[in-house]
N, C-alpha and C positions, 0 to 999 in steps of 0.2 A: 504494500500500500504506500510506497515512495511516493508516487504520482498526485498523492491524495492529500487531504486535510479531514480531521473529523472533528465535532465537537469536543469531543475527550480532550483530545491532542490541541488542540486549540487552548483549551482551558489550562491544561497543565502550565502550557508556554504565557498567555499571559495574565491569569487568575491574581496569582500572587503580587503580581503589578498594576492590574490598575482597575481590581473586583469585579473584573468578568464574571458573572455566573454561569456554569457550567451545567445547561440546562437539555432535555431533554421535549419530544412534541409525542403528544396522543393522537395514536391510529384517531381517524375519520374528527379530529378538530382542530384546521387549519392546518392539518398535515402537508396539504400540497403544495409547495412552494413556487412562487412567479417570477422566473427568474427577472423581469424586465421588473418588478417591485423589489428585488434585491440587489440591482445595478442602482434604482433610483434612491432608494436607502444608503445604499455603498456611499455615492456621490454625494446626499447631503451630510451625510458622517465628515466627507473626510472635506466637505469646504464648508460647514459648520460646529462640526462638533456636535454632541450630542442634545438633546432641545427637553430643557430638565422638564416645561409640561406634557413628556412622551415618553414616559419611562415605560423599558419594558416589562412587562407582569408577569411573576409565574407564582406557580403554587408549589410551594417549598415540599422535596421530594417525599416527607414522613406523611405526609397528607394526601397526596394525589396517589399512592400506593393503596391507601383504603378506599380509592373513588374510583379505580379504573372499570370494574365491572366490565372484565375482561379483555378490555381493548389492552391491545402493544402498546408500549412507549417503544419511539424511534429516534434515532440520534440522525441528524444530517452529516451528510459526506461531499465535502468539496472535491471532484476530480476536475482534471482538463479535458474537455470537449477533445480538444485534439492534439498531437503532436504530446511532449514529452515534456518531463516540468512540474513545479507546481501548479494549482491554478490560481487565474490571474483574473478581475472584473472582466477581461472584453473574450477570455478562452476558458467556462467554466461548466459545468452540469454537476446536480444535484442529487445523490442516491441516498435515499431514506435507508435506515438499516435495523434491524431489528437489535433493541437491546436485552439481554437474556435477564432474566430479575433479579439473580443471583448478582446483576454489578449494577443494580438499582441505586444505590448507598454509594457510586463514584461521582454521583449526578449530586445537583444542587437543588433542581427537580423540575420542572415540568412548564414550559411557555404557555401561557394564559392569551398574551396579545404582546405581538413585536418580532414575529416570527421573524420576517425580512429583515428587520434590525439586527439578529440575534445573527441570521447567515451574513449577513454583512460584515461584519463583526471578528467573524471568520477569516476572513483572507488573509497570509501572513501579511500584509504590507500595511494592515491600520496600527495606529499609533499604539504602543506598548505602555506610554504613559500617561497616568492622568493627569488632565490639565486642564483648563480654561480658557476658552478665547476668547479675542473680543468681536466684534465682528456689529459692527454698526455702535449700536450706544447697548446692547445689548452684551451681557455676559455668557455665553454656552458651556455647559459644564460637558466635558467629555469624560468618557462612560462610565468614572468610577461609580458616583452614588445611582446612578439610572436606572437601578432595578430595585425592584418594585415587589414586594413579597406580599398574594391575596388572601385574603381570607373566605372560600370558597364551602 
C-alpha cells in the first residue's frame, strides 16, 4: 500500500501535531464521497484555513460502537488514479475499506458531518501545523480545535 494514504496512517503522521482526529465513516451515512466536494474543501483549507463556524463533527468512537446496528465503519483510502506516487489533489480516487472491530479502539470515532473536510485533510501536502491566518480582517483557525465531538 506504498501508493496509498489511509486514515490510520494519516493520523498517526499528523495527530500529535496539530489534533487531527482520526476518524472513521458508517456504511450507508454519507459514506460516498464527491470527489469534486473534496478538491473544493482541499482548496479552501489550504487558501483559508480552517473556518472555526464549520467544525467537523463526529461521535466519539465509545458511542457510535453501541449505535451501529450492524452497519460497517469504513476508513477512506487515498490512492493515485494513475501512474505511481502518492496521491496528489489533481491525480487521486477514493477506496472505502472495511474496518475489522477488533481495531475499532485505533479510531477516535466516527464522522457525523465534514466528511470532505476530513478526506481533504488527508493529503500529505496540508499543513502539519496548527496555526492561524489572517486572511481579510478575519482570523481562520486551522484545524487544530475544529472538531467537534456530538452528543448523539
Amino acid at each position: 500500500m506504498e501508493n496509498s494514504v489511509s486514515v490510520n496512517e494519516t493520523a498517526v503522521m499528523n495527530s500529535i501535531k496539530n489534533g487531527m482526529k482520526n476518524l472513521l465513516f458508517i456504511e450507508g451515512n454519507r459514506s460516498e464521497i464527491d470527489k469534486a466536494n473534496v478538491v473544493e474543501s482541499y482548496n479552501k483549507i489550504k487558501a483559508m484555513g480552517f473556518i472555526p463556524t464549520m467544525p467537523v463533527e463526529f461521535l466519539p468512537i465509545e458511542q457510535a460502537q453501541n449505535k451501529l446496528g450492524g452497519r460497517r465503519l469504513l476508513k477512506p483510502v487515498l490512492k493515485r488514479e494513475k501512474g505511481e506516487g502518492i496521491p496528489t489533489i489533481s491525480n487521486f480516487k477514493i477506496e472505502m475499506e472495511t474496518v475489522p472491530e477488533s481495531e475499532y479502539h485505533l479510531y477516535d470515532g466516527v464522522c457525523v458531518d465534514g466528511q470532505h473536510r476530513t478526506v481533504a485533510l488527508m493529503f500529505p501536502d496540508m499543513e502539519a501545523e496548527p496555526n492561524s491566518r489572517r486572511h481579510g480582517r478575519a482570523t481562520i483557525h486551522c484545524p487544530a480545535k475544529q472538531w467537534q465531538a456530538v452528543e448523539k
